[in-house]
SEDO-978416 format. One record per residue (C-alpha): z, x, y. Coordinates in pm, whole numbers. Each point is the difference from the previous one (the first is absolute). Layout:
N
<w->Z&u->X&v->Y>
...
! end
This chain:
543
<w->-1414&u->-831&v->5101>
<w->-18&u->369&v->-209>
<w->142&u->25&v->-347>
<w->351&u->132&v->-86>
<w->34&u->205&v->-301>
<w->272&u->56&v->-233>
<w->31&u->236&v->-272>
<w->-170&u->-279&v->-220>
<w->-255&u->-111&v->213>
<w->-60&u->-256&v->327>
<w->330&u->-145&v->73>
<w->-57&u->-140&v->305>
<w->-213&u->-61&v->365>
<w->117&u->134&v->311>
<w->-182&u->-33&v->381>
<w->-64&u->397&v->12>
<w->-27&u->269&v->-232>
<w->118&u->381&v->-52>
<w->-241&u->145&v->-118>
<w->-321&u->-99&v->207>
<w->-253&u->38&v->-261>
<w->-128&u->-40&v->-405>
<w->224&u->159&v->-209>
<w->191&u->34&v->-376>
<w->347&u->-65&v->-23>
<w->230&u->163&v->-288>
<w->321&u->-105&v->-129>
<w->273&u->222&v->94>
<w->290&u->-205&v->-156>
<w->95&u->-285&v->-234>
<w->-424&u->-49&v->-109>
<w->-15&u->381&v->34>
<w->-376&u->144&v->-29>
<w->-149&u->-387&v->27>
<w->-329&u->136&v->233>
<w->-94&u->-283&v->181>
<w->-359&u->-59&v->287>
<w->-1&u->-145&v->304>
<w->-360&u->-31&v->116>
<w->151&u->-83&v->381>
<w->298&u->93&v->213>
<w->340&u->-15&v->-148>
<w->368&u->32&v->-13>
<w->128&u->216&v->-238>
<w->433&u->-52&v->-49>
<w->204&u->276&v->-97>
<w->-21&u->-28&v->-376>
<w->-353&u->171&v->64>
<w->-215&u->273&v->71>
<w->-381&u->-39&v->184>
<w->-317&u->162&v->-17>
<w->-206&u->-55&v->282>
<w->-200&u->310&v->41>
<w->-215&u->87&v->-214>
<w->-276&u->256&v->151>
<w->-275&u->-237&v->-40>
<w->65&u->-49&v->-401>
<w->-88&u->-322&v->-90>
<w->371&u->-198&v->-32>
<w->-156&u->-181&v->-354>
<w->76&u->363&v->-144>
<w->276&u->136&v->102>
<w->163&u->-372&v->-110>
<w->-97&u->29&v->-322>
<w->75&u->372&v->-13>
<w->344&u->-40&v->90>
<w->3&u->-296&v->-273>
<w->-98&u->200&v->-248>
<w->283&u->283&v->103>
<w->327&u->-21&v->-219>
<w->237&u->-84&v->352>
<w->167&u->-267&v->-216>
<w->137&u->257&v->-218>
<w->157&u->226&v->277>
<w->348&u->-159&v->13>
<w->222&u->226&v->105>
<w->257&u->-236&v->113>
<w->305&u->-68&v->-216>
<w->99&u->-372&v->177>
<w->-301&u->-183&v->181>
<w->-352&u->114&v->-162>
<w->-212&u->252&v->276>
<w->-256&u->164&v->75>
<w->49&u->334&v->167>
<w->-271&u->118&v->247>
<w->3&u->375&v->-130>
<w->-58&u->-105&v->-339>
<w->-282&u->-246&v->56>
<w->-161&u->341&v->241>
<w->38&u->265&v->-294>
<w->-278&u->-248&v->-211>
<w->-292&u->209&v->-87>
<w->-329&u->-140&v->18>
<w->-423&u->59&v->-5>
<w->-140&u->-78&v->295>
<w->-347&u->-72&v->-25>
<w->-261&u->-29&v->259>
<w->-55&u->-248&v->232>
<w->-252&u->-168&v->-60>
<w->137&u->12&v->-393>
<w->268&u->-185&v->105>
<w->-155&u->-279&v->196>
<w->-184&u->-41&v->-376>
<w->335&u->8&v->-206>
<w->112&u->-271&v->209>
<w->-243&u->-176&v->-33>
<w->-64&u->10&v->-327>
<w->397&u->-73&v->-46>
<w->-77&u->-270&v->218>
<w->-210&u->-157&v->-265>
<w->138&u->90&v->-310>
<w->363&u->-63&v->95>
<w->-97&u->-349&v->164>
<w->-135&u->-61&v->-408>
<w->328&u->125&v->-146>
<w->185&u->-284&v->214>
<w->-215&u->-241&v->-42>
<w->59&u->51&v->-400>
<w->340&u->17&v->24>
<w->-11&u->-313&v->186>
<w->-192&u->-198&v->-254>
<w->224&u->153&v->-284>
<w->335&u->-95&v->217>
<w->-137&u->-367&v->1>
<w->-24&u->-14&v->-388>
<w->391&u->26&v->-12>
<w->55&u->-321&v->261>
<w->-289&u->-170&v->-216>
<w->176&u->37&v->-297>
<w->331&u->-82&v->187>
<w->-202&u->-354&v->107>
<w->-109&u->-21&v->-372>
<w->338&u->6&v->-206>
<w->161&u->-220&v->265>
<w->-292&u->-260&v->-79>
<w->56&u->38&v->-367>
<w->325&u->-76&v->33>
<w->-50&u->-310&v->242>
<w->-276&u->-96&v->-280>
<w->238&u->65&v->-296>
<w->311&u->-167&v->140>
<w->-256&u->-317&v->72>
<w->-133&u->-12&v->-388>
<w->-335&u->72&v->63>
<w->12&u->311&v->-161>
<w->50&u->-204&v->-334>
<w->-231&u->-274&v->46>
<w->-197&u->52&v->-269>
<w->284&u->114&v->-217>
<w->150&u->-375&v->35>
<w->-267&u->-176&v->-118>
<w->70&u->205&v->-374>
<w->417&u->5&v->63>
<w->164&u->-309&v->59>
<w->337&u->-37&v->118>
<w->290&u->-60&v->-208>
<w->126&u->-204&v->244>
<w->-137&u->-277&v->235>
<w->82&u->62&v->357>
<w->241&u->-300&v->-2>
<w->154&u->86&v->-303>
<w->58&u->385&v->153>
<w->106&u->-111&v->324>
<w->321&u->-219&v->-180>
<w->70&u->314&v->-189>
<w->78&u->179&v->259>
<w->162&u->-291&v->195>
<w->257&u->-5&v->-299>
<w->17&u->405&v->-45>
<w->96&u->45&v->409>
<w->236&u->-291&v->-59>
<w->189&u->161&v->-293>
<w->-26&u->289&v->164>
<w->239&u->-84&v->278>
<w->204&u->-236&v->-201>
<w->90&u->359&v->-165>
<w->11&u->204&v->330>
<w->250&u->-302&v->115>
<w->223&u->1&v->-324>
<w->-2&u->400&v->51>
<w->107&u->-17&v->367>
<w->313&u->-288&v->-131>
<w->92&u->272&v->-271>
<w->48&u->266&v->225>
<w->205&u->-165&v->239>
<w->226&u->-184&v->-274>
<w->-104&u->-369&v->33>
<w->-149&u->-198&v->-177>
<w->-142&u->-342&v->128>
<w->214&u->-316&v->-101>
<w->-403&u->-190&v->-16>
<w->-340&u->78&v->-6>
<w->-119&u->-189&v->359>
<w->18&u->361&v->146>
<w->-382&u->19&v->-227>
<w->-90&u->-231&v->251>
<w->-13&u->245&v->272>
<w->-308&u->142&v->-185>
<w->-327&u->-58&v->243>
<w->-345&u->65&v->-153>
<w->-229&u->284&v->186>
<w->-175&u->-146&v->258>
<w->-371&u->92&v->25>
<w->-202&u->-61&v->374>
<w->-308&u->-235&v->-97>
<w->-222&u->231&v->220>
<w->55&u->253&v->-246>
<w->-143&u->-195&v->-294>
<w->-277&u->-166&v->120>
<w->-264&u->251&v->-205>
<w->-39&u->-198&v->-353>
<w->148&u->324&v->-309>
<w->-172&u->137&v->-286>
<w->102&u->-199&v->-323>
<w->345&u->101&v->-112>
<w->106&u->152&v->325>
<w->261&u->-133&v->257>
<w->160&u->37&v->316>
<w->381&u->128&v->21>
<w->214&u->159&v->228>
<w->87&u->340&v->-109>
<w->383&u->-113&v->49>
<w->223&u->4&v->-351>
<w->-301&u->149&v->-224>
<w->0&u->332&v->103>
<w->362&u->187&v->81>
<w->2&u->201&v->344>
<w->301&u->196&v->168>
<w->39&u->306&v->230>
<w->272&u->208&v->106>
<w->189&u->-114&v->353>
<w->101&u->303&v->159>
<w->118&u->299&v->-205>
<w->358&u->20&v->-16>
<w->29&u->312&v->262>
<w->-244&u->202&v->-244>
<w->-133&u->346&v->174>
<w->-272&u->206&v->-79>
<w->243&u->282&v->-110>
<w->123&u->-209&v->-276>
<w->-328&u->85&v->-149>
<w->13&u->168&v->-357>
<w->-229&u->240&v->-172>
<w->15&u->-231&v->-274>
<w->159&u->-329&v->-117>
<w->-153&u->-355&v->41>
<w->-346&u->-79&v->183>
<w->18&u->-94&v->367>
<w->-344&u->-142&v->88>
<w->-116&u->-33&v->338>
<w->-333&u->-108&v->195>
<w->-133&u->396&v->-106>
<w->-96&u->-132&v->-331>
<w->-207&u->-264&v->46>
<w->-285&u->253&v->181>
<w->-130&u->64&v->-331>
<w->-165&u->-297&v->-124>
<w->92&u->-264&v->-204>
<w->284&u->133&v->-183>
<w->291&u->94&v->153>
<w->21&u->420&v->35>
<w->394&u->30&v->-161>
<w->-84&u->424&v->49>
<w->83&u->-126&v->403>
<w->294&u->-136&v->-25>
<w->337&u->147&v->101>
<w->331&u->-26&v->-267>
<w->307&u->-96&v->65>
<w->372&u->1&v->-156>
<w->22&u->-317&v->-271>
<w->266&u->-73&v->178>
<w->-202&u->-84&v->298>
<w->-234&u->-115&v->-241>
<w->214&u->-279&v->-181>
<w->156&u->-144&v->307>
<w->-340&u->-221&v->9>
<w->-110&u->-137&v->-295>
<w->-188&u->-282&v->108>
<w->-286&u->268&v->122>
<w->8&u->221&v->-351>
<w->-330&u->-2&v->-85>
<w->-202&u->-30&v->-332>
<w->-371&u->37&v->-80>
<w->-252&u->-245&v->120>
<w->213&u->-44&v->317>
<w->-181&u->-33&v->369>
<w->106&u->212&v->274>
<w->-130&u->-156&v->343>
<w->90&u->152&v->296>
<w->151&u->-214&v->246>
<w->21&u->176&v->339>
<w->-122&u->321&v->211>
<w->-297&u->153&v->-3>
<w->-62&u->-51&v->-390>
<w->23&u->-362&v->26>
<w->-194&u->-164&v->-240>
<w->-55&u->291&v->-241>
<w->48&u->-113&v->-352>
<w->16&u->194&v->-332>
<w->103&u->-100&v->-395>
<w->239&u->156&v->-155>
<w->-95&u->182&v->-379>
<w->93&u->271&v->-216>
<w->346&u->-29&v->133>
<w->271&u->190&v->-224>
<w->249&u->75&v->235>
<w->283&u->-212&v->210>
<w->-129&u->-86&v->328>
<w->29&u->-180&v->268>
<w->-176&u->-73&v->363>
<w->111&u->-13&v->409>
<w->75&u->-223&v->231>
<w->-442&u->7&v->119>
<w->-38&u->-128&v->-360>
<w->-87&u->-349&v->-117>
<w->93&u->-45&v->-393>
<w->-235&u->-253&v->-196>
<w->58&u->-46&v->-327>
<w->-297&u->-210&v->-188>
<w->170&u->-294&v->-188>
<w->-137&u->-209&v->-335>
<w->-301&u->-145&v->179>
<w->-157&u->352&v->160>
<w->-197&u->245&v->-172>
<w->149&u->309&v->210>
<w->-311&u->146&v->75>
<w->-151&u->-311&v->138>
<w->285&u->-40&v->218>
<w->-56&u->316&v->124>
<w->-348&u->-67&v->114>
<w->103&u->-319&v->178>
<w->239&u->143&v->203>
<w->-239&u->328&v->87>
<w->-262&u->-247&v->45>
<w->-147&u->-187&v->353>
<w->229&u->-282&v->-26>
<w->358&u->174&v->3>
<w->-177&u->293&v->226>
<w->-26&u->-291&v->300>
<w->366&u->-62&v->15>
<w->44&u->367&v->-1>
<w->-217&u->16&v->284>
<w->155&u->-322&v->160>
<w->333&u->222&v->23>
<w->-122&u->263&v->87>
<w->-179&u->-153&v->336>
<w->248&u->-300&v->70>
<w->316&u->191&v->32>
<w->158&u->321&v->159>
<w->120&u->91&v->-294>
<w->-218&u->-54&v->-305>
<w->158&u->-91&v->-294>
<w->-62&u->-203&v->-318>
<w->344&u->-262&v->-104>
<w->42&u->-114&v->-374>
<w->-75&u->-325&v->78>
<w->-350&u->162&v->128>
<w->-90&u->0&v->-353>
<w->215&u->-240&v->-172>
<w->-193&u->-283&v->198>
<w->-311&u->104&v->-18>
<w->-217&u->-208&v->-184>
<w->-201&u->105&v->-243>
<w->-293&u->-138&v->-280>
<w->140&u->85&v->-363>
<w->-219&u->49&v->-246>
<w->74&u->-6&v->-404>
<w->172&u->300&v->-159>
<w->-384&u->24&v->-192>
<w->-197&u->15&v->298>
<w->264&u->215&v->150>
<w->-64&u->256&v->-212>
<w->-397&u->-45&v->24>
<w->-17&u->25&v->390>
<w->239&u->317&v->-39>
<w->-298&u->162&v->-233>
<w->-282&u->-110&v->204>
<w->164&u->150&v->305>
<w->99&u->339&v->-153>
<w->-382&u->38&v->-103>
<w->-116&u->-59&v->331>
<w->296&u->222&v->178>
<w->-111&u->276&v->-207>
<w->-367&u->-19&v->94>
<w->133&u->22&v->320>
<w->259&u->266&v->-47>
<w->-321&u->196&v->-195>
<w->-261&u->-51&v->311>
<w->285&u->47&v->251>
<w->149&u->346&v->-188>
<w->-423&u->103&v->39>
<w->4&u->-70&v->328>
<w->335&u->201&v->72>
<w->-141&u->309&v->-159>
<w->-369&u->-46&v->173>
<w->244&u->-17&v->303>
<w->175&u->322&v->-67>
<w->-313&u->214&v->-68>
<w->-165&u->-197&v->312>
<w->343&u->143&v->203>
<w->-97&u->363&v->-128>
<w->-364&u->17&v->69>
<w->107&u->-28&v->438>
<w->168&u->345&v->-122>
<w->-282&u->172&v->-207>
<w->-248&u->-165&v->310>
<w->178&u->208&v->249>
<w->70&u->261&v->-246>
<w->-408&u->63&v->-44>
<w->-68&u->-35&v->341>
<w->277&u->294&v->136>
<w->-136&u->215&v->-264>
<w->-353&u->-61&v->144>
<w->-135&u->-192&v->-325>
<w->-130&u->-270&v->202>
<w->-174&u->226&v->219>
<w->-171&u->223&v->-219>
<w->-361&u->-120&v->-13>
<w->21&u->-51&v->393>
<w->97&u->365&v->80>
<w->-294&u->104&v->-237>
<w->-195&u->-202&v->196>
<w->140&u->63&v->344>
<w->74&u->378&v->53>
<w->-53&u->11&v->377>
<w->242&u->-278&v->33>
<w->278&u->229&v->-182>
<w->-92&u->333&v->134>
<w->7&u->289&v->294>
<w->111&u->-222&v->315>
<w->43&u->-343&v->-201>
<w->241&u->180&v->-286>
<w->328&u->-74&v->-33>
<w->95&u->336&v->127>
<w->-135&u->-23&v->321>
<w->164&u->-384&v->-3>
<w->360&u->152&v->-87>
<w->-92&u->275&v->233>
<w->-81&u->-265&v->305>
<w->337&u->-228&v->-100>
<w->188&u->314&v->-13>
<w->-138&u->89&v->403>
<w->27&u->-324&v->133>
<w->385&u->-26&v->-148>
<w->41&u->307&v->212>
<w->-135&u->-126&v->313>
<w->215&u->-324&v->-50>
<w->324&u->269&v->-41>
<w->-82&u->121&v->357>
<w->-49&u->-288&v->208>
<w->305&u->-248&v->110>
<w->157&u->-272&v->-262>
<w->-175&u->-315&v->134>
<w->296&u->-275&v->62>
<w->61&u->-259&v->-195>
<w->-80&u->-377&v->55>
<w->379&u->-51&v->30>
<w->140&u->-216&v->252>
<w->303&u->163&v->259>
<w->344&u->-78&v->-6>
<w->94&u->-291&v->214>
<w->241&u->-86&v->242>
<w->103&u->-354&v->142>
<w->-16&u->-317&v->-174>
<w->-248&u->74&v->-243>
<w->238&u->166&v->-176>
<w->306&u->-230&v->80>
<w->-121&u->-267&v->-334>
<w->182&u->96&v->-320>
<w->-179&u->87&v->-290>
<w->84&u->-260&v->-324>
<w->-126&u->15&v->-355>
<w->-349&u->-165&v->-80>
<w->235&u->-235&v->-218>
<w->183&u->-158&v->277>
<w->-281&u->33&v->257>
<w->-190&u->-247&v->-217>
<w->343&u->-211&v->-65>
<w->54&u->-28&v->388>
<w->-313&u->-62&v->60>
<w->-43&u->-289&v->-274>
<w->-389&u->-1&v->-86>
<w->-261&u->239&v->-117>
<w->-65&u->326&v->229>
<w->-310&u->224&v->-19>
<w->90&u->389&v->16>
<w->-40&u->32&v->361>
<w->193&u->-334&v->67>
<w->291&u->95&v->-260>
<w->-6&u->369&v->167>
<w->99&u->-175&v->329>
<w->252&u->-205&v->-112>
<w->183&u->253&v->-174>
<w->87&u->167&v->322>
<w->-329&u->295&v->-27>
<w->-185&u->84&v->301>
<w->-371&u->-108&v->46>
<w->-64&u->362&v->44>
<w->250&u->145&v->-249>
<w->-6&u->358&v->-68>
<w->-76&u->174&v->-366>
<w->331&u->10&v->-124>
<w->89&u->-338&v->112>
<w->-278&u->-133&v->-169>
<w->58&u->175&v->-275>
<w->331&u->-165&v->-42>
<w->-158&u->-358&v->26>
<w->-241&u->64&v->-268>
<w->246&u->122&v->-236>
<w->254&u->-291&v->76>
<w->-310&u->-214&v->-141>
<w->-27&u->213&v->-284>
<w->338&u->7&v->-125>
<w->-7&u->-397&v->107>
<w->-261&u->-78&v->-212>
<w->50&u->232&v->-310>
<w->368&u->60&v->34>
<w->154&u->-295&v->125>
<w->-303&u->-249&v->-101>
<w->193&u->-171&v->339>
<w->-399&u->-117&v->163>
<w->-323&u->-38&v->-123>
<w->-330&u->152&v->89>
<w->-261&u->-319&v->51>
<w->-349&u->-18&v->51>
<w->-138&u->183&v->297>
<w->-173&u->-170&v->283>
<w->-360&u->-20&v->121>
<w->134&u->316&v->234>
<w->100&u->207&v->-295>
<w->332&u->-19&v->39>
<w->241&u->2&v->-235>
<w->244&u->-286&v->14>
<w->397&u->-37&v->-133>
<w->254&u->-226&v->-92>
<w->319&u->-61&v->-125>
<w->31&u->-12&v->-385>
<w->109&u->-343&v->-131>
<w->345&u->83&v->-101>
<w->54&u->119&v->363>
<w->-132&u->-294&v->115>
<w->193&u->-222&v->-188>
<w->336&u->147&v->114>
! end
């Protein structure tokens, strides 16, 4: 099986190849400029160009002097990004010797192999620290960030004594949501036995098994905190959008951090604004996102000075009496809310997180005091973090640079200075790079003369290999109702075992746009044969 290549790199096996030798490959559309290696025989689809003569110049080189070339900045086309051949041609260079070049790329070899390497230790930090505030979190939300802060701070209340408060508070509370409900319909009860319909929050004994802190309980989140979202949207389109007016929060800002970005929101009329109160929002709120791809970001709302409101992908949490705000906050960012996020996300076609999600969860409640402790202790050790990871980030950046100034010494022959000192009969008289241009430039002539070798392309055909219609990779792997490798799902969607260029073309790119586009399969692990294998994408196999 020989590579297939796509503008942004391997995309693919297939049983033979086009281009019958080592060669680069550069992106011609969409990932225009990408300059990709194979080090064997290839396929090369149409969003490319090839190299695969290179005069005996080492290949190392000329791939990392076509990196170092500015091709990703020769756009010239106004709809799908490209790379024109005439511009990428009219690129000046130096050529250097030969035998120079065999020791730039070599010595890029090394030095460039450093440069990832670094960047790879420096792009761990950031999922280190991403491991690290999720286990402060899981260690804060348990109490064990303010174990020794107990033993000076004792609660004001015993754990008995809190849990009846808020027994009592949840039952007043929808004694009044009741009486409200009567009051807006006009009736009032002729008794009270309708306050027997009140049933206490039920709590799963596996879930309290581990013995609490002192002072802390266990509590359903239901009737202590106050949580609503908007159904629908009442027909509103995007071209109701103002240029100013209330806030109209979407998923878009909670990318920034903690606090909610209000600079992304949209505005709309206050008209539009008022027809849903219930989702008006005030400082200290919670905005969780409940479905699409954002599900399961989360951001606080501050410094808010301005009506506003959210969509319909927007969870509203509103910390009641017995939250600190911020230390709700961390809960639900933290491991424990983050599974059922995940739980969504994997056990249904359509992920999505329900009210009663997070009303039932069950959660251990700490005192207001130690609340407000385990929000400090957190916020120290989140900016340590924040301080190490903004380091990293900027080692990072400077890292990202140095591949540029690398290539940048060793095209203006920095690198190579000491060796050419050292090595004049390597550079000069028949090894120069005159007589090398002069030899490339000779044996392109003698290439001009001779016959255009044919292609490894396969005939037309007649007859009943041509009689099978060709299907979409979607409903080939539908049809045929398990996983298929690439040769197998080429097959059943109606290709030719020897399919010609542009029919294999059109295979490939159906799996592109299948998997990027559409997200309709999945790519899964390759066999022992190097395959590559597909299937269908849950939601199409859930249909």
């Amino acid at each position: 099986m020989f590579p297939v290549f796509g503008s942004n790199g391997e995309v693919g096996k297939h049983s033979f190849p086009l281009v019958e030798k080592p060669g680069l490959i550069i992106g011609r559309k969409g990932s225009f400029g990408e300059v990709h290696i194979s080090k064997e025989p290839f396929f090369p689809i149409d969003t490319t160009y090839y190299v695969d003569s290179f005069h005996g110049q080492p290949i190392r080189y000329w791939l990392y002097q076509l990196r170092y070339l500015p091709l990703k900045q020769l756009n010239r086309a106004t709809a799908i990004p490209g790379l024109n051949r005439e511009d990428a041609y009219s690129q000046v260079i130096a050529l250097p010797a030969l035998a120079e070049q065999k020791v730039i790329a070599q010595k890029l070899d090394t030095l460039l192999a450093q440069v990832e390497k670094t960047k790879a230790h420096l792009e761990r930090i950031t999922q280190i620290l991403k491991c690290f505030r999720q286990s402060v979190l899981s260690e804060a939300v348990a109490g064990r960030l303010t174990e020794e802060w107990r033993k000076e701070n004792f609660p004001k209340l015993s754990s008995e004594e809190f849990n009846k408060e808020i027994k009592q508070y949840r039952f007043e509370k929808w004694i009044y949501e009741q009486e409200e409900k009567f009051e807006a319909k006009g009736k009032r009860p002729v008794n009270k036995t309708w306050k027997e319909k009140y049933t206490e929050a039920k709590i799963d004994e596996k879930i309290v098994r581990r013995e609490l802190p002192q002072g802390w309980i266990y509590q359903p989140l239901d009737g202590l905190i106050y949580i609503s979202a908007r159904v629908g949207w009442k027909g509103l389109k995007a071209s109701e959008y103002t240029n100013d007016g209330p806030l109209f929060l979407s998923v878009h800002s909670l990318n920034y951090g903690r606090t909610v970005e209000l600079s992304e929101a949209f505005h709309i009329s206050h008209e539009r604004y008022n027809e849903s109160p219930e989702i008006i929002l005030k400082n200290d709120d919670i905005l969780l996102c409940k479905d699409g791809a954002g599900i399961g970001k989360i951001g606080i709302v501050k410094d808010l000075d301005h009506p506003a409101t959210i969509n319909s992908s927007l969870l509203l949490i509103r910390p009641g009496k017995y939250f600190v705000p911020e230390y709700l906050y961390f809960f639900l960012a933290g491991p424990s809310m983050q599974r059922i996020v995940q739980e969504r996300m994997t056990g249904s076609a359509v992920p999505h997180l329900f009210q009663r999600d997070v009303k039932e969860f069950v959660l251990e409640i700490p005192p207001l005091e130690e609340q407000t402790e385990i929000v400090k202790r957190v916020e120290e050790l989140f900016a340590f973090a924040d301080n190490i990871d903004q380091k990293a980030n900027t080692a990072l950046g400077r890292v990202n640079n140095l591949t540029h100034t690398i290539l940048a010494k060793a095209f203006r022959g920095e690198l190579t200075a000491e060796w050419r000192t050292e090595n004049l009969d390597l550079i000069s008289g028949v090894n120069s790079a005159e007589a090398l241009l002069a030899k490339i430039k000779a044996e392109r002539e003698t290439l001009k003369k001779q016959p255009k070798p044919k292609r490894n392309v396969r005939g037309k055909r007649i007859g009943s290999s041509m009689s099978k219609q060709i299907i979409k990779v979607t409903e080939a792997l539908k049809q045929a109702g398990t996983s298929l490798s690439g040769q197998q799902l080429l097959e059943a969607a109606g290709y030719p075992s020897d399919s010609n260029i542009e029919e294999l073309e059109k295979f490939f790119l159906d799996i592109r746009e299948a998997l990027s586009r559409d997200k309709s399969i999945v790519k899964i692990e390759r066999s022992e044969d190097g395959q590559d294998w597909f299937s269908l994408a849950e939601a199409d196999t859930n249909e």
